[in-house]
C-alpha positions as CSV (number, residue, x, y, z in Angstrom):
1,X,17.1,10.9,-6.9
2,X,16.4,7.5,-7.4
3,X,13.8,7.4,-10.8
4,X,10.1,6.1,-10.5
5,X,9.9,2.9,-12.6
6,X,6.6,1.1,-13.7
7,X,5.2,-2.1,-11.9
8,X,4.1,-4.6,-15.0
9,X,0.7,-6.8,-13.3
10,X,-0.3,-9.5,-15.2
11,X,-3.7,-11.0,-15.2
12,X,-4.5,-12.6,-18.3
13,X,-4.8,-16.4,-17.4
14,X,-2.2,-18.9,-18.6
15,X,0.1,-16.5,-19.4
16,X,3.7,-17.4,-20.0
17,X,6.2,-14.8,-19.3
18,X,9.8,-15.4,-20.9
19,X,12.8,-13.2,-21.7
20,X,13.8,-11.6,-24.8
21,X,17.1,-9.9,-24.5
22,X,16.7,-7.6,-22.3
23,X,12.8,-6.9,-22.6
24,X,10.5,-9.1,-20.7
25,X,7.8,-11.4,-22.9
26,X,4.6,-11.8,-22.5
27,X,2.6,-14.1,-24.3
28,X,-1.4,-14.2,-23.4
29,X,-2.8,-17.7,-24.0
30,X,-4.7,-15.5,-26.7
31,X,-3.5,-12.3,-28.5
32,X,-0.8,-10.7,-29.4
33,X,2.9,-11.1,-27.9
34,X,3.6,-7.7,-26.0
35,X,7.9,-6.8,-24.8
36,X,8.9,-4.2,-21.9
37,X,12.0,-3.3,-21.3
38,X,13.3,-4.9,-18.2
39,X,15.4,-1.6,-16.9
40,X,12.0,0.6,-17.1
41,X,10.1,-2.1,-14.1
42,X,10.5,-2.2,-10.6
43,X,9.2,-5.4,-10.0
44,X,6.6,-8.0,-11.8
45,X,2.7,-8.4,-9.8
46,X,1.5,-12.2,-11.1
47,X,-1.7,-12.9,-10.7
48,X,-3.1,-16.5,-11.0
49,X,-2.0,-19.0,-13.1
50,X,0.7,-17.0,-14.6
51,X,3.9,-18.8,-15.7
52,X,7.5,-17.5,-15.6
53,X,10.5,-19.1,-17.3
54,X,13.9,-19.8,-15.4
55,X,15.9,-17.5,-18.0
56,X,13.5,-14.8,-16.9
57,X,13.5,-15.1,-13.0
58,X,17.0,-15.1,-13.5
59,X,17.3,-12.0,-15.3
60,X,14.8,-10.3,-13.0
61,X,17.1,-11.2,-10.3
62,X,20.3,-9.2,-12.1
63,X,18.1,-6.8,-12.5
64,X,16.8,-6.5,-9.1
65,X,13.3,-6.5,-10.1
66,X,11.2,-8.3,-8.1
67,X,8.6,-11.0,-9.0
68,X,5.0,-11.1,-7.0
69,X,2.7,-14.4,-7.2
70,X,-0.9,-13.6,-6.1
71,X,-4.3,-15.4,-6.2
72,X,-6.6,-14.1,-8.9
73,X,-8.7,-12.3,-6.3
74,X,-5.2,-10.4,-5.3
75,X,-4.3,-12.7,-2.2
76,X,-0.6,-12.2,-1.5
77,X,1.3,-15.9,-2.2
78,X,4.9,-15.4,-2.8
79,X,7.3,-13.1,-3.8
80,X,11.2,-13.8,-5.6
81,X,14.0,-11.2,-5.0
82,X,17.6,-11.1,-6.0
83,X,20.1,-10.5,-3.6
84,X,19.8,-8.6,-0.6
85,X,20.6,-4.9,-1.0
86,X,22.0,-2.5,1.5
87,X,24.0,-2.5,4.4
88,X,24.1,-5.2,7.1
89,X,24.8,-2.8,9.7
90,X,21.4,-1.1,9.0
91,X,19.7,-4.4,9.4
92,X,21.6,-5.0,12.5
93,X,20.5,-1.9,14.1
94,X,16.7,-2.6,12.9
95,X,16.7,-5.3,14.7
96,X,18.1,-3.9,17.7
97,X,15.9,-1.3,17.9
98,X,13.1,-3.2,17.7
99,X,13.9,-4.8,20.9
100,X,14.2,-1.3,22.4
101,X,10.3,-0.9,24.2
102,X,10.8,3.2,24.2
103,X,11.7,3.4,20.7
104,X,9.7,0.9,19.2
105,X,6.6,3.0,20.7
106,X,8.3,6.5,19.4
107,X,8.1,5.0,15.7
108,X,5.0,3.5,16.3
109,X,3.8,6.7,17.1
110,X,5.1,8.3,14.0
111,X,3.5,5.8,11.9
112,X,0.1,6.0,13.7
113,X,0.2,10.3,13.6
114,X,0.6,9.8,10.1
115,X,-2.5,7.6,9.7
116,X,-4.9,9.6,11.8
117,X,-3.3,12.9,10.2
118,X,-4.4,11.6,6.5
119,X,-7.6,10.1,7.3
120,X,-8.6,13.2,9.1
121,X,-7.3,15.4,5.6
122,X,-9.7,12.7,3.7
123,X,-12.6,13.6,5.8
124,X,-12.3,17.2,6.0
125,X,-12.0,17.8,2.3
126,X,-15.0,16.1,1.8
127,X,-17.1,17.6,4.5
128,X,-15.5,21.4,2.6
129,X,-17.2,20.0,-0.7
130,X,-20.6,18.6,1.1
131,X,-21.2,19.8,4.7
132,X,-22.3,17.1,7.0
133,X,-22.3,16.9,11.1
134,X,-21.0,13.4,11.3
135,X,-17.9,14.0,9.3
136,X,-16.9,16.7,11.1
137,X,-17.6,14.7,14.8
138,X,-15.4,12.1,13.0
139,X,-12.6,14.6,12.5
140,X,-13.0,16.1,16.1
141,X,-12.6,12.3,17.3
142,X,-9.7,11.6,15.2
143,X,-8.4,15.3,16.5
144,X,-8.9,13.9,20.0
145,X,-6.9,11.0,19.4
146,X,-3.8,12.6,17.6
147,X,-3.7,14.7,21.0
148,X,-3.1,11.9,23.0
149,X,-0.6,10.1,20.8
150,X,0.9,13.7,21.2
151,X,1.7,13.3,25.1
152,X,3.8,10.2,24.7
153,X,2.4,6.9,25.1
154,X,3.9,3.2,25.0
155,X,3.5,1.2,22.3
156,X,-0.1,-0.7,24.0
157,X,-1.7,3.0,24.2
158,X,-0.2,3.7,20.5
159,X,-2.0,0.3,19.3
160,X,-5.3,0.9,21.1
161,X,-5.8,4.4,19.6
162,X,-4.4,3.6,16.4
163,X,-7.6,0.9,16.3
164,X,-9.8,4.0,17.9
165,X,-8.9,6.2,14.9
166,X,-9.8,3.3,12.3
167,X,-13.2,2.7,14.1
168,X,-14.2,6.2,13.9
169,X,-13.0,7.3,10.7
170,X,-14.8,3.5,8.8
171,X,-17.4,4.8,10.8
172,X,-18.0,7.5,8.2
173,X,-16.6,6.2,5.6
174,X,-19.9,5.6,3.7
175,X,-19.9,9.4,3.7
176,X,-17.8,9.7,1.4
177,X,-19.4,7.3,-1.4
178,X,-21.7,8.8,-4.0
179,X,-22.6,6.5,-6.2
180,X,-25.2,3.7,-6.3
181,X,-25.2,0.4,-5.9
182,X,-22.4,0.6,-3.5
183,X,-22.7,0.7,0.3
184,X,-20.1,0.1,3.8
185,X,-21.4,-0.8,6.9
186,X,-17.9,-1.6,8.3
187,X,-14.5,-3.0,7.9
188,X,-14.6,-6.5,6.3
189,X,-11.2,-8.5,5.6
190,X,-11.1,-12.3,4.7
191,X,-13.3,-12.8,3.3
192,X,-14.6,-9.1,1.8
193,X,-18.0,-9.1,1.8
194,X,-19.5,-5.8,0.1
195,X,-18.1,-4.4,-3.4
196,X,-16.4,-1.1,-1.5
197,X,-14.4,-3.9,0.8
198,X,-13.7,-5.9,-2.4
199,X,-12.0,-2.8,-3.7
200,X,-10.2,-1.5,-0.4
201,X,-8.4,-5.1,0.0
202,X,-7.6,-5.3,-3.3
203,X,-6.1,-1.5,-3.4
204,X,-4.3,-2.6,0.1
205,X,-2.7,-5.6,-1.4
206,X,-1.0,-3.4,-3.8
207,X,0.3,-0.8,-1.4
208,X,1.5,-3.1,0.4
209,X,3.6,-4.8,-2.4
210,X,4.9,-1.7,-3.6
211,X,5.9,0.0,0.0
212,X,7.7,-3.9,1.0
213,X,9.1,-3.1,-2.3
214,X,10.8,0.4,-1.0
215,X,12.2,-1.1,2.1
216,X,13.9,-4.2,0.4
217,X,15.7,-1.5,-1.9
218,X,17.0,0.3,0.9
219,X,18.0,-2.8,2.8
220,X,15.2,-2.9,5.4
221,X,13.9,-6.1,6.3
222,X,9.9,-6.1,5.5
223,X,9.7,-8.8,8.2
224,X,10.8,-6.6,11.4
225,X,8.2,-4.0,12.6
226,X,7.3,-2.2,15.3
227,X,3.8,-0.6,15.3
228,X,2.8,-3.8,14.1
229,X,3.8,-7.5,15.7
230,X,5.8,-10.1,14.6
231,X,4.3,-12.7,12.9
232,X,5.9,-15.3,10.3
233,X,5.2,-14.3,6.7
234,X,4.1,-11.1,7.6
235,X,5.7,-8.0,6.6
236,X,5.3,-6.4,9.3
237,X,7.6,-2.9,9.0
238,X,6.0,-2.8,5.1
239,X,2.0,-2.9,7.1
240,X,3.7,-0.1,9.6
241,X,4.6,1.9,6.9
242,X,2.0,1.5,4.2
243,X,-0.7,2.9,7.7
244,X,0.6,6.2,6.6
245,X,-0.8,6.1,2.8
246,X,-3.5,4.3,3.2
247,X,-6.0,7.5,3.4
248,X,-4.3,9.4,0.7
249,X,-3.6,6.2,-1.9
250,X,-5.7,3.5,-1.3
251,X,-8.9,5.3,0.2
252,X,-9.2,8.4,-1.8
253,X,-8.8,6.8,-5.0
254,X,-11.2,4.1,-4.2
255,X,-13.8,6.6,-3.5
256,X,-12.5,8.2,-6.8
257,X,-13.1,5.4,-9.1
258,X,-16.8,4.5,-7.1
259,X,-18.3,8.4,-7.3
260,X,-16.8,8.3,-11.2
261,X,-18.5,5.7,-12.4
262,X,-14.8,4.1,-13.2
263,X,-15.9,0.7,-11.6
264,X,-20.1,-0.5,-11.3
265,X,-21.3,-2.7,-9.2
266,X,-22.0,-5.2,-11.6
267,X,-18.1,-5.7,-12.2
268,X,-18.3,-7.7,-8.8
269,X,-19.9,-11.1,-8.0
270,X,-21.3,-12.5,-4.9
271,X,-20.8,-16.1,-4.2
272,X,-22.7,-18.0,-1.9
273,X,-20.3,-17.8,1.0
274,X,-20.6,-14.0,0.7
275,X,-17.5,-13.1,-0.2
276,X,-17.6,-10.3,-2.6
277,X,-14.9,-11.0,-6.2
278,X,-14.1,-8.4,-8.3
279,X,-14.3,-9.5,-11.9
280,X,-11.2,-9.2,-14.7
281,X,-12.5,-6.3,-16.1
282,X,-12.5,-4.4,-13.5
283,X,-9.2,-5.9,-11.8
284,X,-7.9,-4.6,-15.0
285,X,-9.2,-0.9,-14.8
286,X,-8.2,-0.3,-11.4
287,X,-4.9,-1.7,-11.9
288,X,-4.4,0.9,-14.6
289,X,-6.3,3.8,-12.4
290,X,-3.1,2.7,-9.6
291,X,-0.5,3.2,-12.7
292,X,-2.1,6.7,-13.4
293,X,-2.3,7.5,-9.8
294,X,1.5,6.7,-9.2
295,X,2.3,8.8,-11.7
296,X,0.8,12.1,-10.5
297,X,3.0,14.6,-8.7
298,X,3.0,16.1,-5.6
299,X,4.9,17.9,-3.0
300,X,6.7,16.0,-0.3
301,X,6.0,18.2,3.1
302,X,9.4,17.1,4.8
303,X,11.7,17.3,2.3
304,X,10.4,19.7,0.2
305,X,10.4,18.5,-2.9
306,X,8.0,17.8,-5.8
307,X,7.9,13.6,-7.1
308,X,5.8,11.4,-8.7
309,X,3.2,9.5,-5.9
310,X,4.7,6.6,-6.9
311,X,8.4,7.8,-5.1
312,X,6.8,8.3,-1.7
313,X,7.0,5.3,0.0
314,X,10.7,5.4,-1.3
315,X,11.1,8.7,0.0
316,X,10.0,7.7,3.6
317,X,12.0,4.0,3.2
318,X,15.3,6.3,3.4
319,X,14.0,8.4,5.8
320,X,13.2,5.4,8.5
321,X,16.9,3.9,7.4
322,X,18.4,7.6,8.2
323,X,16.3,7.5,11.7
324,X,17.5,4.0,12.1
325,X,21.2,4.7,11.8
326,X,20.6,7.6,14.2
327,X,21.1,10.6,11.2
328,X,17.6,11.7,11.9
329,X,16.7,12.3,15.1
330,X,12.8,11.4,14.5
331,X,11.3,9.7,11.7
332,X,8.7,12.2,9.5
333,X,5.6,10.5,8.7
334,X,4.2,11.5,5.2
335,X,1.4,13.4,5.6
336,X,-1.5,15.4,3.1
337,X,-2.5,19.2,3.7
């Protein structure tokens, strides 16, 4: 089994990252000089004005660890990987079968189950630990909509209850928050504009990175989906495939670190067009919280075996490639009990 290795985000500004033998450098414009061994990371997450020497790059690339440029605030920018991995046959086929109308909607289908399965899962266990009506409408809704993806559906039905499911389970999602000082009225994108959406995005945009991550290791291209459409410089298979974790990884441990206590209000500023930032500090403590959280083990229903969280999207990556290449006869969506 393929072993989990760590991520290394960087978000001290004016930085300069160079290499050391075989460790990676890091230098903070302030402090102390800090080494990681370059066979223990999976990729490098730069965000802001974080500077990388050739040497390094290079020896990322040999190394097939990838390199991720973001905005401060977490907007994706660019990303540097060595050369492609995998088999062009598999490729081949993924492209083919996204021209394929009846099974682009069958995966889309998977993917979407997935999602509604896991938001429901979030739901419930919080309506078992504090009983309220309108969670439980919420999961009868999301029940609803599962049993129609059930009958077989093209891929335009598929889309339309996928956004159904998302619109009634953000429709409860304050439900699920404890603490004060933080409230959601809704969904809110680009820009967030409440502390909870601040932290969602943010959690989203690393998801993301990681599941693209798992594809590009099995030789998938990111770019090719099918739940989700085509669109230059988006990775459209990676935000098909990330749908499914969501609930279970981003959600839940946002909630988490709100009812904890583990990020306040105060660590996020309002700026007069009313976007919502999240400040370093706390940047830094959810990045480690998504570390932790990787590291935790759990069961995979499917296959049957225990992992660290952080192997799941790798788990599913191979099982879409075995699909693709016609080993599986469906693909499995990861899903919570």
């Amino acid at each position: 089994m393929k072993h989990h290795l760590n991520t290394l985000y960087v978000t001290s500004q004016e930085a300069y990252l160079s290499k050391d033998g075989e460790c990676v450098c890091v230098q903070p414009k302030e402090g102390t000089k800090r080494k990681f061994p370059i066979h223990n990371l999976g990729s490098l997450v730069l965000f802001g004005q974080v500077s990388c020497s050739p040497f390094l790059l290079g020896h990322c690339a040999e190394n097939g660890v990838a390199v991720s440029w973001l905005t401060e605030n977490g907007r994706f920018l660019a990303s540097m990987h060595g050369p492609v991995s995998g088999n062009v046959l598999l490729r081949r086929e993924q492209y083919r079968k996204s021209d394929d109308p009846p099974f682009t909607s069958q995966l889309a289908r998977s993917f979407t189950i997935g999602k509604i399965y896991n938001c429901r899962t979030v739901l419930r266990r919080t309506a078992r630990e504090r009983p309220d009506q309108r969670l439980d409408d919420a999961c009868e809704r999301l029940t609803h909509c599962l049993e129609r993806l059930a009958a077989g559906v093209n891929i335009e039905i598929v889309r339309g209850l996928e956004g159904e499911a998302a619109s009634v389970y953000f429709s409860v999602f304050d439900r699920l928050l404890t603490a004060r000082g933080f409230s959601f009225t809704g969904r809110s994108r680009r820009p967030p504009t409440d502390a909870t959406n601040c932290l969602l995005s943010f959690l989203y945009t690393l998801l993301v990175h990681d599941v693209r991550g798992a594809l590009e290791a099995v030789g998938l291209d990111p770019a090719v989906g099918y739940l989700h459409r085509d669109r230059p410089g988006r990775p459209s298979l990676a935000l098909d495939m990330m749908e499914e974790f969501r609930p279970y990884m981003a959600d839940r441990l946002a909630c988490t670190l709100i009812n904890k206590g583990q990020v306040r209000a105060k660590g996020f500023r309002w700026q007069e067009s009313g976007a919502v930032l999240m400040d370093d500090d706390t940047r830094k403590d959810v990045l480690v919280a998504w570390q932790a959280r990787k590291k935790e083990e759990i069961e995979h229903q499917f296959l049957k075996e225990r992992m660290p969280v952080g192997m799941l999207w790798h788990m599913q990556a191979r099982l879409l490639a075995q699909h693709l290449r016609g080993d599986l006869d469906a693909y499995p969506p990861f899903v919570v009990r």
